[in-house]
N, C-alpha and C positions, 0 to 999 in steps of 0.2 A: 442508585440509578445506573443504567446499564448504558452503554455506549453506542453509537450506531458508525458505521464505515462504508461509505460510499463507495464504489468500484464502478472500472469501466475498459476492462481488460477487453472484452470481444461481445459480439451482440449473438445471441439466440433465437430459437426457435418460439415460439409465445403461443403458439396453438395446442402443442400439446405436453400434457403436465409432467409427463413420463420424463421425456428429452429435456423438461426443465428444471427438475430435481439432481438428473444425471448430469448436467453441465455445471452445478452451481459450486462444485470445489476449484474445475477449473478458471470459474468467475472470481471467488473469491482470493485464490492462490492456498487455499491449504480446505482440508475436509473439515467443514464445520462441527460444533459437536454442542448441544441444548441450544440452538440460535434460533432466531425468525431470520428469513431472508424476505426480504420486500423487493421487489422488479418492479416499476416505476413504467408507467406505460403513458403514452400522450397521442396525438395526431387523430386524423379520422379514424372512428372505431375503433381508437383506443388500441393502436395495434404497433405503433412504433415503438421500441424500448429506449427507455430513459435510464433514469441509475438505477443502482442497485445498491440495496443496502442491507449489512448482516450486523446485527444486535445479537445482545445476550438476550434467554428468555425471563423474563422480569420474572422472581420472586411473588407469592402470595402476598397483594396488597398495594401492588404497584403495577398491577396493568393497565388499570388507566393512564396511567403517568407515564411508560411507556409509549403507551397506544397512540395516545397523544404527539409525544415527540417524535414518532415517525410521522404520524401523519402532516404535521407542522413541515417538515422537510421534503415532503413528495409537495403540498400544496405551494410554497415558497420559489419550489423550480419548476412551478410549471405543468405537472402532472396532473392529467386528468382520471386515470386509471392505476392497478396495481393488483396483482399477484402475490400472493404472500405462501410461504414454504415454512413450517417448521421442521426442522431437522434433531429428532432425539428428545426432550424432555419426558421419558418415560414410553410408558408401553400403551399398546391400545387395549381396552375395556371388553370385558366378556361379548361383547356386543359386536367388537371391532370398531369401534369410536375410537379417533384419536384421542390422544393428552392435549388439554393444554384448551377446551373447546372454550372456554370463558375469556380467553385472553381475545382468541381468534373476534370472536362477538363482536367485546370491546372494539378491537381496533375495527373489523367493519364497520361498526357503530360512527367511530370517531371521524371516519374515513368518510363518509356520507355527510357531514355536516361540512365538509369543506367539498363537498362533490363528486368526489372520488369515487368510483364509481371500482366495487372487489370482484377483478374478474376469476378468477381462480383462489382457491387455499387448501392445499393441499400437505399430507406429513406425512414423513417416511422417519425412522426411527434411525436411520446412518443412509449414508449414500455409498451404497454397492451393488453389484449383479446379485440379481436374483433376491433383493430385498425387497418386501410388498411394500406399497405406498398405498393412500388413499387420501380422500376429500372429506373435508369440513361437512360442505353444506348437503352434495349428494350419497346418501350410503351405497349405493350398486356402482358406486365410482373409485377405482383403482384400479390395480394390478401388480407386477414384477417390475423394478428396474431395468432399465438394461444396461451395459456394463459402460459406464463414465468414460471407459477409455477411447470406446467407441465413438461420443460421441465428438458433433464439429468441433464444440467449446475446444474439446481435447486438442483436436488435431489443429486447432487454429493458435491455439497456445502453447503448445506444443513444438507446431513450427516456428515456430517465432524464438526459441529457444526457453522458453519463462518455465519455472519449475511451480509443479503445485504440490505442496509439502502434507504431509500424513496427519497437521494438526496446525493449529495456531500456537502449539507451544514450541515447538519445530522450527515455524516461524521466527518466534520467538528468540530462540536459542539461535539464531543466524548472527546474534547481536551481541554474543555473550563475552564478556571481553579476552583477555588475557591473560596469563598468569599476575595476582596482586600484585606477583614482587616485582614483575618487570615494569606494571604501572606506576608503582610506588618510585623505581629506580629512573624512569624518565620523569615523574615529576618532579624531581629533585633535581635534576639536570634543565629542567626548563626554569624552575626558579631561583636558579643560581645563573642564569644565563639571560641580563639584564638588557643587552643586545642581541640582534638581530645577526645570527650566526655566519652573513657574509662579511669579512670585513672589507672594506672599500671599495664596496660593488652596492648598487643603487636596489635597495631590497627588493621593492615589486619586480624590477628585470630578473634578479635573481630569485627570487619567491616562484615566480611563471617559469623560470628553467628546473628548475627543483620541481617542481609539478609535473612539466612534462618530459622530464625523466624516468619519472615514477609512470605515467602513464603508458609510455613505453616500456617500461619493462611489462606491467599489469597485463597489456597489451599482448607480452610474449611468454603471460603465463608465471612469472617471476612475481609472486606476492608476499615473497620474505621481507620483513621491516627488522633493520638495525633500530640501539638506542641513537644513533647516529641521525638516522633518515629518519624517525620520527621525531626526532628533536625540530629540526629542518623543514619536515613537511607543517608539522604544527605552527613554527612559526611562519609555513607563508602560509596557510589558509586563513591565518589569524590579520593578514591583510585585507582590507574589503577590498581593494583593488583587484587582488589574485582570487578573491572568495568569488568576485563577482563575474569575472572568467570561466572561474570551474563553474560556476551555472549552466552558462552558454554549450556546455557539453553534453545536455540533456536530450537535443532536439539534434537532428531524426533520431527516437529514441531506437531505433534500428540499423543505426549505422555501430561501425568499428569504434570511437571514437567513444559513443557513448554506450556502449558496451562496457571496454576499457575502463571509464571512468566511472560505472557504479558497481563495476566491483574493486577499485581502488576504494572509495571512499568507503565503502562496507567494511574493507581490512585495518584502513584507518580509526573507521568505530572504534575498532577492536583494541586497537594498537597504542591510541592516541589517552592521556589519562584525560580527567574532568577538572577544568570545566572546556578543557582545548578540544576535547571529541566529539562537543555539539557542532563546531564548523564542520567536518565530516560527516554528523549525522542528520544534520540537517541537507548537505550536498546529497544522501543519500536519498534522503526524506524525497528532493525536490524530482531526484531523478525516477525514482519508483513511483510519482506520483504524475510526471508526463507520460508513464510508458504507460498509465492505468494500473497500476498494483497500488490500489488504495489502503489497502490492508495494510503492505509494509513500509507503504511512508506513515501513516499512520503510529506503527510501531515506533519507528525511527525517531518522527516526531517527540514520542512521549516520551523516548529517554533524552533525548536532546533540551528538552525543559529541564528533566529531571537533571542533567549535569550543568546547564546553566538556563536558569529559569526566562534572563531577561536576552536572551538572542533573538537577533534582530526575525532575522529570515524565518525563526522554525515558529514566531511568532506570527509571522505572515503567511506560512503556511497551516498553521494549524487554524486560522478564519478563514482561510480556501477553504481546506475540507471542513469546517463544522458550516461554511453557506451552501458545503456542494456543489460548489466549483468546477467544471467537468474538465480533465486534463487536456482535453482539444485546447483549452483556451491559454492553460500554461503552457505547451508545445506551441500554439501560434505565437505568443508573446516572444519564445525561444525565439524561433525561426526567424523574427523581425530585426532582433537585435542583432541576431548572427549576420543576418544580412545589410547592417549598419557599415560591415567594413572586417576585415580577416583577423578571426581568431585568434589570439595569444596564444590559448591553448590547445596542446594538439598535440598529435600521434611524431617523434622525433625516431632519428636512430640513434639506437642504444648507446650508453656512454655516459658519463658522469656529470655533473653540474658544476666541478672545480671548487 
């Protein structure tokens, strides 16, 4: 069975199906390739955009079973409407018929017994200029792309500084670690290192200085890790005191601050062995998942199990996104606790932690 990823990076155009196909790498953060994209539509006539979601395209014999678990998760948050994109699964038919027309059915099918009402479904074999698209249901329906860079999606993501990547594997590879031997050689330093590497300094104060060290330098561009500093940073993340700190640096996810700190925690993925690299990738997971890159906390997520199955957080985030959680509500949770009383952690000048 195939997965599905809700996203909610910036809102679109819903009138027309051209501008919709063109925006949807910038939606998801990288260019789809054999996907369904589901747009979740709700409010009077069905015109306001709700999530978005990109699945793999289900193998023969599982489109119902698919069809189904989308539709189960538009109906659950609330949608009254949806749009659906296939992007690639093959070529279109002497006829110009898309691929893939039994699935599309299906899920209209499916899609109608909870109310759902299909407003669009349309497939474009890649997303680029000058690529034809065309419609499910009407044949005199398509045309050309126009060029994704063009569009708002782009330029809205674009400013914001978010990168959309040439693939989910791409994606992917953002996560890939670092050399064995150097993993190998901090974990052996961390398991021969029974204490807590301050000696006679009260760990979380020195956990939260050691954090915002590193975020200042992150901050100035400085993303080289000794065995030293990850020895250090792994044991204060491994504090929930300090873990729970680094959270709070989520929210505005457009500020300096939390900028800084989701690309520290990304380098730490990297940097940090297992099972000490799920606090980083889950810090990551949370942060990419308030800024709306549901794809890459998603990713995060799954290796964050993968190195330590029973973590707290990436546990708690990973039934956010499979209820479809919409990241407004983890940014407003941010913002409240931030606003409980001033930050531990934070942007310092440069200098060492002693």
């Amino acid at each position: 069975m195939t997965t599905s990823t809700p996203t909610g990076r910036t809102k679109v155009d819903l009138t027309d199906p051209a501008d919709l196909l063109a925006a949807i790498p910038y939606l998801l953060g990288f260019h789809p390739e054999d996907s369904v994209v589901v747009f979740g539509l709700r409010g009077p006539g069905r015109m306001q955009q709700g999530l978005v979601m990109r699945a793999d395209l289900p193998p023969p014999g599982l489109e119902h079973d698919e069809a189904r678990e989308l539709a189960v998760r538009l109906a659950v948050t609330g949608h009254t409407g949806a749009t659906v994109a296939v992007i690639g699964g093959g070529t279109a038919n002497k006829a110009g018929r898309p691929p893939h027309r039994r699935f599309v059915r299906r899920l209209e099918a499916v899609l109608a017994e909870y109310e759902i009402s299909l407003k669009h479904s349309v497939w474009a074999s890649r997303i680029a200029a000058g690529v034809r698209w065309g419609c499910y249901r009407e044949k005199t329906c398509g045309g050309l792309l126009p060029d994704p860079r063009d569009s708002v999606a782009a330029a809205v993501v674009t400013g914001a500084g978010q990168i959309t990547h040439a693939s989910r594997d791409e994606l992917e590879r953002l996560f890939d670690p670092v050399a064995p031997e150097t993993l190998a050689r901090r974990a052996d330093l961390l398991t021969r290192m029974a204490d807590p590497p301050w000696r006679g300094r009260d760990p979380v104060q020195a956990g939260v200085a050691e954090v915002n060290a590193a975020l200042t330098r992150a901050d100035e561009g400085d993303l080289a890790i000794t065995d030293d500093q990850a020895v250090r940073l792994a044991w204060a993340l491994s504090l929930v005191e300090v873990r729970d700190a680094c959270v709070l640096t989520a929210a505005p996810a457009d500020s300096r601050l939390a900028r800084a700190a989701e690309e520290l925690w990304l380098t730490l993925a990297r940097e940090i062995p297992a099972p000490e690299m799920a606090e980083a990738l889950a810090l990551k997971a949370h942060a990419a998942y308030v800024r709306g890159d549901l794809a890459t906390a998603g990713i995060a997520l799954a290796r964050a199990t993968e190195a330590d199955p029973d973590h707290g957080l990436a546990r708690l985030l990973t039934a956010a996104l499979h209820a479809m959680v919409e990241p407004s509500e983890l940014s407003g949770a941010v913002l409240r606790q931030r606003a409980g009383g001033p930050p531990e952690i934070g942007l310092r000048r440069s200098g060492g932690t002693g």
